[in-house]
DOFITI-124253 format. One line per 5 residues: number of its first residue (from 1); their letters; for each residue x, y, z of C-alpha. Coordinates in Angstrom, 2 decimals. Example, Ala and Ser with C-alpha at 12.3 -4.5 7.8 and 13.67 -1.06 7.14 Angstrom:
1) as) 12.30/-4.50/7.80 ~ 13.67/-1.06/7.14
This chain:
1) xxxxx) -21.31/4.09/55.65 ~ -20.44/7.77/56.26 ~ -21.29/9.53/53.17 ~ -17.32/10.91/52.32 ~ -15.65/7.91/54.01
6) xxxxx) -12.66/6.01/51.92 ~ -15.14/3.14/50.47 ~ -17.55/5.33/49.61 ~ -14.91/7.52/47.59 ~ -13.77/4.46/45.83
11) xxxxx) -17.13/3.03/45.12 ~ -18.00/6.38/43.79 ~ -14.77/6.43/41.60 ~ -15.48/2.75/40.34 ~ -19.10/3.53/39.74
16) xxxxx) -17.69/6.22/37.27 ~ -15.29/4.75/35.80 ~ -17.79/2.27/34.54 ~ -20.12/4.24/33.50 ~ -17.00/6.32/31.20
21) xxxxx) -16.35/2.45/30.72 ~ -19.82/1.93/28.92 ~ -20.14/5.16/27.12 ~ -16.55/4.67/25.13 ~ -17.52/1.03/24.43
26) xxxxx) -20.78/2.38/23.21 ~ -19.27/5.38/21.18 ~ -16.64/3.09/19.57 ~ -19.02/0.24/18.74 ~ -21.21/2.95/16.88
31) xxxxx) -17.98/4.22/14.94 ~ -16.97/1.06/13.61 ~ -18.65/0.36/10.63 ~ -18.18/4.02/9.68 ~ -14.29/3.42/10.33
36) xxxxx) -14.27/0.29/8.46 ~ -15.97/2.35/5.07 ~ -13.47/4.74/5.56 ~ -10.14/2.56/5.48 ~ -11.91/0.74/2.73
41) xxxxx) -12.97/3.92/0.35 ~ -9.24/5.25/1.17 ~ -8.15/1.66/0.20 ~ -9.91/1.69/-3.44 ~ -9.06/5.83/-3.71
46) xxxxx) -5.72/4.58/-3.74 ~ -5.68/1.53/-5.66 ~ -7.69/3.82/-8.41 ~ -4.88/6.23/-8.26 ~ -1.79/3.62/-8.65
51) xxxxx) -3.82/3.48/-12.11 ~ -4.18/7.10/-13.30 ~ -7.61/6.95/-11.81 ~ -8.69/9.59/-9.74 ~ -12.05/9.65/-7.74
56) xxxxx) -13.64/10.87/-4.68 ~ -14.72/9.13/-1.30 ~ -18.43/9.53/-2.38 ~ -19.05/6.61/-5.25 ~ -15.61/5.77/-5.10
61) xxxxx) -17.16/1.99/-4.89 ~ -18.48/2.83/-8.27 ~ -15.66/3.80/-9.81 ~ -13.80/0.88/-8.28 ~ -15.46/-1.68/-9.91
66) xxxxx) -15.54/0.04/-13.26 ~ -11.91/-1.36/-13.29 ~ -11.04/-3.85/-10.85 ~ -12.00/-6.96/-11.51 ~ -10.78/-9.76/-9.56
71) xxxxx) -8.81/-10.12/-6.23 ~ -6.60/-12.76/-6.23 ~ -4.95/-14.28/-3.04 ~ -1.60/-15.46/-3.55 ~ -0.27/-18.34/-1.76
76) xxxxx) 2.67/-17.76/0.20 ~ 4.88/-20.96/2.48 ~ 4.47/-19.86/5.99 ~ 3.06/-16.45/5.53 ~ -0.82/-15.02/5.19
81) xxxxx) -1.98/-15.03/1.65 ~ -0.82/-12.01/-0.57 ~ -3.44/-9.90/-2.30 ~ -2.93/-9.23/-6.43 ~ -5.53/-6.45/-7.80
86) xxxxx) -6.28/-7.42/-11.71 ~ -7.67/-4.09/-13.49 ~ -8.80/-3.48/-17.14 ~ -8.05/0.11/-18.95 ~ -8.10/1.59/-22.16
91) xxxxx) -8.58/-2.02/-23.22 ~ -5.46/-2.99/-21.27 ~ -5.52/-5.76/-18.51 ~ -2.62/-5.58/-15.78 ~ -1.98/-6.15/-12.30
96) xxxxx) -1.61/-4.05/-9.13 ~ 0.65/-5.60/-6.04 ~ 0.72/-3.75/-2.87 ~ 3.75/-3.73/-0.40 ~ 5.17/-2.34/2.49
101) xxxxx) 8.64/-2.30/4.40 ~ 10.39/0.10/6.65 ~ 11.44/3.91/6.36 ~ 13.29/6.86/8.39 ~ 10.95/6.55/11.26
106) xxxxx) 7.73/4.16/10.43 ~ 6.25/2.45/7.61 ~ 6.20/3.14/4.24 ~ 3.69/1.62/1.81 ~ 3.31/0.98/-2.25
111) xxxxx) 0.87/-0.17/-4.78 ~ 2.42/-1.47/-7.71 ~ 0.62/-1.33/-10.66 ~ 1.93/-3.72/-13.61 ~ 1.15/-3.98/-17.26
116) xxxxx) -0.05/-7.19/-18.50 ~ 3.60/-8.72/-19.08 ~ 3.90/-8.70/-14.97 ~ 7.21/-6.87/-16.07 ~ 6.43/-3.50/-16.99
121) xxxxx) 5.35/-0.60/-14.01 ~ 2.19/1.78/-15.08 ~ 1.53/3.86/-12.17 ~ 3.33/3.49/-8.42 ~ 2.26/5.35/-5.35
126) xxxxx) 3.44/5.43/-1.81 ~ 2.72/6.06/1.53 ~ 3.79/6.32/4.99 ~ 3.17/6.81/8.48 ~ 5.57/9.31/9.58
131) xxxxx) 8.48/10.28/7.00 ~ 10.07/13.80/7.53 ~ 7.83/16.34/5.25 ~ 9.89/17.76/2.41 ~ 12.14/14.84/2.71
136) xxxxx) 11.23/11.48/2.96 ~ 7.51/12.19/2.54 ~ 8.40/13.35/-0.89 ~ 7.83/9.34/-2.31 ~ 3.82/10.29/-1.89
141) xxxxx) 5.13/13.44/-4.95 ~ 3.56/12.92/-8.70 ~ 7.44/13.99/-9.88 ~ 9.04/11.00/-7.62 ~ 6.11/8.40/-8.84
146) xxxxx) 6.21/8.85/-12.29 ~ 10.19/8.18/-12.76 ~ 9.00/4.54/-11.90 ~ 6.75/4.46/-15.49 ~ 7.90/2.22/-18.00
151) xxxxx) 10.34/0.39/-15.75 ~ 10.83/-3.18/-15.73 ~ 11.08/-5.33/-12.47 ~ 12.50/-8.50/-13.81 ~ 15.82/-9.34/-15.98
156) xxxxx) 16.27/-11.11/-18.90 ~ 15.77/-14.98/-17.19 ~ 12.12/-13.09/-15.74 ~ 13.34/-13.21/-12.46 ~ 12.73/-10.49/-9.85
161) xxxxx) 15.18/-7.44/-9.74 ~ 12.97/-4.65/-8.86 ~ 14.24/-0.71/-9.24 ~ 16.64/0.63/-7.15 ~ 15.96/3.81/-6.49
166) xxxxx) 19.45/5.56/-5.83 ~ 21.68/8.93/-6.05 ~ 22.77/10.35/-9.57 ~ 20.46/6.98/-11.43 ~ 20.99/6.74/-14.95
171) xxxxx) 17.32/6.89/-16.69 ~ 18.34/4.86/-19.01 ~ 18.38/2.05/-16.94 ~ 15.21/-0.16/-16.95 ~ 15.90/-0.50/-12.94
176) xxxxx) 17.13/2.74/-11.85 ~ 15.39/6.02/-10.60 ~ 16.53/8.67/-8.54 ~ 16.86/9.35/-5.31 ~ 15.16/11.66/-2.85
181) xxxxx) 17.44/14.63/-2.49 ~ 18.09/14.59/1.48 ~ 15.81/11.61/1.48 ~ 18.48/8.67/1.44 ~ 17.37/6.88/4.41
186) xxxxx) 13.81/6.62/3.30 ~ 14.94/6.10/-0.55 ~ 17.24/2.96/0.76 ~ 13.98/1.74/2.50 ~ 12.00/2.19/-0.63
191) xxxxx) 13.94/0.41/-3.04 ~ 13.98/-2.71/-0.08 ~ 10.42/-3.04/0.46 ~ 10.31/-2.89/-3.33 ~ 12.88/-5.56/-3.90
196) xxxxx) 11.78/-7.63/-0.82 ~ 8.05/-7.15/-1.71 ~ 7.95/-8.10/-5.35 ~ 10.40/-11.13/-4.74 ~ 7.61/-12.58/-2.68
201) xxxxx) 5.16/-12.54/-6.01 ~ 7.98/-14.43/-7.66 ~ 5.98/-17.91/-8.43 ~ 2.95/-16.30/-8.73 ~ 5.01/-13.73/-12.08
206) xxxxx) 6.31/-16.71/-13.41 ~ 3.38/-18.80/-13.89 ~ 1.09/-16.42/-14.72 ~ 3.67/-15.01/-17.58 ~ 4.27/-19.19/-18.14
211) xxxxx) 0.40/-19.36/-18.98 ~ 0.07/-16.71/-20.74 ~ 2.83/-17.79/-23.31 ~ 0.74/-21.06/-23.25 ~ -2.25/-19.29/-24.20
């Protein structure tokens, strides 16, 4: 074989390519459980935070378990069980319910946290992949999350309504808050994967709230 013939060129270029091959497969193997503790510590950062609660990465585990206690999966026709966080503060047991649906331009997230009644919201927050900063992205803002505090997701008959989140909202409305301000796109989106999300915890808020009356 002449040493710069046209095998020898593509054996070469094979021989490299596997050995680029073995190094990334090596290099990602040896980043994977560090990857998987990170998406999990963000996980519990922002579970803590739905719930007033905020902590660093380092002994966020800690902090975690000083209130979580339980999660439950939820059984759901047709669809992978749904996860239900139950927390204890201040004395206080409640419930946090994570979601996620569709905004401008990716996904937008949410973590739900309900008082005991399965009614009443204590602390929101959101996320997203790739809203437009100062617009859309402004769901992740403390002033946008906190409208959301003391409003109810179900009417009178306990079934799922959800908040609407909407232009010119009247606060007096138990399921009204107001809108992003050049944010409408993202702020229709919101108030869907709200509506759509909780609406899939339906049986699971009525028998738990049926129990609890039973108690």
């Amino acid at each position: 074989m002449k040493k710069f013939s046209n095998s020898y060129m593509m054996l070469y270029a094979l021989g490299i390519a596997a050995i680029v091959a073995v190094l990334l497969t090596v290099v990602s193997l040896s980043l994977k459980a560090r990857q998987e503790t990170n998406i999990r510590n963000e996980k519990m950062q922002m579970l803590l935070a739905t719930i007033g609660v905020q902590s660093e990465r380092d002994g966020v585990e800690t902090e975690y378990n000083k209130y979580f206690k339980e999660e439950l999966n939820v059984a759901v026709e047709g669809e992978e069980p749904l996860s239900v966080y139950l927390f204890e503060k201040d004395g206080k047991r409640g419930y946090v319910i994570p979601t996620k649906g569709n905004g401008l331009w990716g996904k937008i997230y949410a973590n739900i946290a309900l008082a005991e009644d399965l009614n009443t919201i204590v602390g929101i927050t959101f996320s997203h992949d790739s809203e437009t900063p100062g617009l859309g992205a402004e769901i992740t803002s403390e002033s946008f999350c906190n409208q959301f505090i003391g409003k109810k997701i179900l009417d009178e008959e306990g079934k799922v309504v959800s908040v609407a989140v909407i232009k010119h909202a009247d606060v007096a409305d138990m399921h009204q808050v107001d809108a992003i301000s050049g944010g409408t796109m993202t702020s229709n989106g919101v108030s869907e994967m709200l509506l759509n999300g909780l609406t899939r915890y339906q049986e699971f808020i009525t028998s738990e709230r049926k129990e609890a009356t039973n108690e």
